[in-house]
N, C-alpha and C positions, 0 to 999 in steps of 0.2 A: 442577578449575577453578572460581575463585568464581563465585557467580549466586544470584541470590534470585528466587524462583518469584513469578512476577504473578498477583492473583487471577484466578481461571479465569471467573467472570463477572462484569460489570461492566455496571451500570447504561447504558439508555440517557438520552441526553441529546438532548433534542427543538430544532426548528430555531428560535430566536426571527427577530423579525422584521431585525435587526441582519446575520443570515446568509442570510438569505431576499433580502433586498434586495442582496445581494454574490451572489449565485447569480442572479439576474434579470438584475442589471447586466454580469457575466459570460456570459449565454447558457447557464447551467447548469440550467433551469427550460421542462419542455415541459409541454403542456398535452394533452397526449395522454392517457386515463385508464388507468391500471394503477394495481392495489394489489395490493400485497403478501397485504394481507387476501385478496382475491381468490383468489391461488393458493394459499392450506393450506386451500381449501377441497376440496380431492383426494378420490374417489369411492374409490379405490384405488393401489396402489402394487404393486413388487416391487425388490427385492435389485439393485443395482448392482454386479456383481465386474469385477477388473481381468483383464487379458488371462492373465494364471497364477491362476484361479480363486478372488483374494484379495479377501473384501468391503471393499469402500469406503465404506462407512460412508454415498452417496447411496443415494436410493432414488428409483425413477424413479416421475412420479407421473400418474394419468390423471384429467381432469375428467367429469364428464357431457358429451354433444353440447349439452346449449343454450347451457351457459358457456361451452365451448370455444370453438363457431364465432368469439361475439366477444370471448374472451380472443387466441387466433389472430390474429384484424384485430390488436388494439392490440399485441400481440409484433411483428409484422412492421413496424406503422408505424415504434415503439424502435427499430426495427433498421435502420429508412433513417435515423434521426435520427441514431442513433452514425454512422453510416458514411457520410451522404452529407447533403443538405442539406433531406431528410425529402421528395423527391420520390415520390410513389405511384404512378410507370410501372410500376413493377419488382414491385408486391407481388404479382401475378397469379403470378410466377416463383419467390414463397418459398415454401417449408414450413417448417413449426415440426415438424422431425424428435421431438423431445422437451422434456421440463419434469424435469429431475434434483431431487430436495432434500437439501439438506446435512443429518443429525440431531445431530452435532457441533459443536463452538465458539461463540462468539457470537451474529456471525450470521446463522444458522442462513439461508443463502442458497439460491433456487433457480437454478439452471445452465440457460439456455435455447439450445439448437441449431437454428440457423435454415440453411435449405438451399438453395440457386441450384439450382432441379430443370432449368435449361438446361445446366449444366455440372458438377455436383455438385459443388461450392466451396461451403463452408459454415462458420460460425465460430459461437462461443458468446456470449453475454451474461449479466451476474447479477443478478438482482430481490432486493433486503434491505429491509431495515427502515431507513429511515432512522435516521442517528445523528448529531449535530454534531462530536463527538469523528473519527469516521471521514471525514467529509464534510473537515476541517480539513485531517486526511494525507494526502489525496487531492489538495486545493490546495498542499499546501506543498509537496508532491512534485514537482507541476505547476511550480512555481515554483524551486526550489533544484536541479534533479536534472537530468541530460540525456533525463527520461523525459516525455515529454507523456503526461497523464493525461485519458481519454474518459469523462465519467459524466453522469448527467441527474437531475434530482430531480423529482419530482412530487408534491406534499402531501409525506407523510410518508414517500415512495416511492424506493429509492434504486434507481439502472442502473447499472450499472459494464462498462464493455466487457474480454471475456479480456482476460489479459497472456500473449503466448505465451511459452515457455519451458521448459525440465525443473526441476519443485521439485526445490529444494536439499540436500534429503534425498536422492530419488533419484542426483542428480547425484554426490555424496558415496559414496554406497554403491552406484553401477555406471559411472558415465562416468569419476570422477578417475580411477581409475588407471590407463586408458585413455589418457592424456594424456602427452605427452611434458616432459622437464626444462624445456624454457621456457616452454611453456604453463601449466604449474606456478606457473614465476615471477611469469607477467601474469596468471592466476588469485591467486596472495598479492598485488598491486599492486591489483589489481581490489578486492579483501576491504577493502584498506587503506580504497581510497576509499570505499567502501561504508558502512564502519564511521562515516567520518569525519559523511559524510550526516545518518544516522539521529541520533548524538549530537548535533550542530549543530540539526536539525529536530527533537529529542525525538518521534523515534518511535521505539516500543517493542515488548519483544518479536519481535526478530525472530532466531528461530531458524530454524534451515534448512528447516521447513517451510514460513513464509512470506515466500520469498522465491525465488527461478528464477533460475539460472543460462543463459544465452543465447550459443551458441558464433554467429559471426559469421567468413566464411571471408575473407579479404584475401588477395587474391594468393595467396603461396604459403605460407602460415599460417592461424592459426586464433587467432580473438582471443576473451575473454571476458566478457560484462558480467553484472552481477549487480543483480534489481531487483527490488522489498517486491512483495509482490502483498496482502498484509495489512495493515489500517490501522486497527484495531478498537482499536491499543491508543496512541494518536496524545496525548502531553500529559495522559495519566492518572496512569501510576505513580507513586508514593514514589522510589522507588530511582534512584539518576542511575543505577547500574549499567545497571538494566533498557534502557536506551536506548541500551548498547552488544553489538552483535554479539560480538563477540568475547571476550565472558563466555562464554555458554552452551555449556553441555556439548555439545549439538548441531552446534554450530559447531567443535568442537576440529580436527576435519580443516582446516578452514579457516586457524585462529589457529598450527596448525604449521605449514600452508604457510609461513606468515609469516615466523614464527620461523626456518623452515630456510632461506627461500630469499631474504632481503633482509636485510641489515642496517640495522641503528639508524639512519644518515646517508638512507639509502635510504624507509624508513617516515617518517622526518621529512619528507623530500623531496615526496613523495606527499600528505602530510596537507597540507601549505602549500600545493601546486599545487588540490589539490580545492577548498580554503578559498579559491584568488583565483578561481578559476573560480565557485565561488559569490555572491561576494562580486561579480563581474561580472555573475551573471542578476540579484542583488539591484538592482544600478543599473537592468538595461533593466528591469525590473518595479516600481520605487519605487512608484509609486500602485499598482498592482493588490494590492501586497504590505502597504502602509498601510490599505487599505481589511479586509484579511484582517485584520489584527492588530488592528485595532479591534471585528471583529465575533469576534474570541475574545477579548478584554477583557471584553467583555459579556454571554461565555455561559458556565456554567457546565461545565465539563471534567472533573472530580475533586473528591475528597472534600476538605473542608479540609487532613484532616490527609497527604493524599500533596503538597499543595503545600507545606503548613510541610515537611516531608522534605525536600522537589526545590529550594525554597530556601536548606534549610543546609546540602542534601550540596554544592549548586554553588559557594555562596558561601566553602567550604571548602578548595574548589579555585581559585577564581579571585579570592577576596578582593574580588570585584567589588561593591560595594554596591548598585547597580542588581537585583541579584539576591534580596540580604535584604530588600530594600523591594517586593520585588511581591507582590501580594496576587491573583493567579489566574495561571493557566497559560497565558495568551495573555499577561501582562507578565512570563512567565518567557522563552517565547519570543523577547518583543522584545529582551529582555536580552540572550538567549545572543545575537540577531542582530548585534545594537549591539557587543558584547564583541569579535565575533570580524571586525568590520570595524577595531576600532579595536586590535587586538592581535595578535599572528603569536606564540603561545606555546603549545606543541603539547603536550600529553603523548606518552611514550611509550608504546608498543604493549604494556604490561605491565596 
């Protein structure tokens, strides 16, 4: 299957004030202290395996007691702020169970488990590094997708609240075939629109690692959604490829669903439904989504030369001149947005 490998690291790109003032304006900005800096400052660690004694590549990490006590407070306050309206009745009632670190990928996140010790209900959160690139996929996702996106910024500090789900990888190699012929079906529909997403939004890299599958029961069925959990690579690449799912060799389970269980009229079908339905949050969000596009106009995203790439691989396709004339990756985005309001002409699933 064709696909062209994305560089494996990729600079960061830091918040100017253009995005800072679109994160303030938005409610995206607490004033709570946590840094990133803060937590690698880890006294020790140990091995993270999974439930069949496989290492996971985190490694769970411990502070000294003086840092912790008030690393502890500012974790718990985060954690009314994702989930509630930052009310401090309730923090008497958390624990901060643990602090995982990623030593893998970009990046390089730590995984926070916070605990309701009245009922043991407890959910995770992820502390990174700020990036503008990632900060962007996280908004535009917010915005184009039926997924609301929960995250906080502080300084250079990024939050990101779990996405529950089974990664896509797993899902692929122990739940599909578990799955019956129609489920199948609305799993390749699901892919379809999925795919359509990420192209439209030029987010990249997504292979079935970053992204979860979500069975959802209705009635007397079982339905499937499929949503990015990765955004590291959001408006970076060269390649228009990289911006479609359905290259990656990792995705091939997915791309034959497709192939076997819809035809051509059917994929087309799908791709134009996703595109109005998009093309509808675009209208209820016009300002919030003009004020986004302005503050990636103004920040830098990628190298020159992956934008001279992403402008003649597009404009190759859609003959769109809007496309040859932008000169950064928040006026490629506008483009494809503008393009695909003003045009219903689909590729097909090839």
């Amino acid at each position: 299957m064709s696909q062209e490998k994305p560089q494996l690291k990729k600079q960061y790109y830091p918040i100017n004030s253009n995005l800072r003032s679109y994160l303030e304006k938005y409610k995206r900005v607490t004033k709570t202290r946590v840094y990133y800096e803060d937590l690698l400052r880890f006294q020790g660690s140990i091995a993270v395996f999974d439930k069949e004694g496989k290492d996971t590549l985190w490694i769970r990490v411990y502070h000294n007691e003086f840092e912790k006590e008030e690393l502890d407070r500012s974790l718990k306050k985060i954690y009314t702020l994702l989930h509630s309206d930052g009310d401090e009745s309730s923090i008497e009632y958390l624990n901060v169970d643990y602090i995982d670190f990623c030593t893998f990928g970009n990046s390089k996140p730590f995984r926070v488990k916070i605990r309701n010790i009245l009922n043991d209900n407890y959910t995770h959160f992820y502390i990174k590094k700020a990036d503008a690139s990632r900060i962007f996929g996280l908004e535009i996702e917010h915005i184009i997708s039926p997924n609301s996106i929960n995250f906080l910024v502080f300084e250079d500090t990024l939050i990101e609240e779990h996405i529950v789900g089974i990664p896509g990888d797993v899902f692929l190699e122990e739940n599909l075939k578990e799955c019956n012929e129609h489920e199948k079906t609305q799993i390749a529909k699901e892919f379809v629109k999925f795919n359509e997403r990420c192209m439209i939004g030029l987010l990249g890299d997504m292979r079935s690692y970053n992204f979860v599958v979500i069975p959802i029961y209705d009635f007397d069925q079982r339905i499937f959604r499929i949503r990015a959990i990765d955004f590291d690579q959001q408006s970076y690449e060269g390649s228009f490829k990289l911006y479609k799912p359905h290259l990656f060799k990792e995705n091939f389970k997915l791309s034959e669903l497709v192939q076997n269980k819809l035809k051509p009229k059917s994929i087309t079908q799908y791709q134009i439904e996703e595109r109005s339905i998009i093309v509808k949050r675009l209208i209820d969000t016009k300002t919030r989504l003009k004020r986004l596009i302005e503050a990636m106009k103004s920040t830098k995203l990628a190298p020159d030369e992956h934008i001279q790439q992403l402008q003649d691989e597009i404009y190759e396709v859609t003959l769109d001149m809007n496309f040859k004339n932008a000169n950064s990756m928040g006026e490629i985005v506008q483009a494809a947005l503008d393009f695909m309001k003003r045009n219903y002409k689909f590729e097909d699933f090839t």
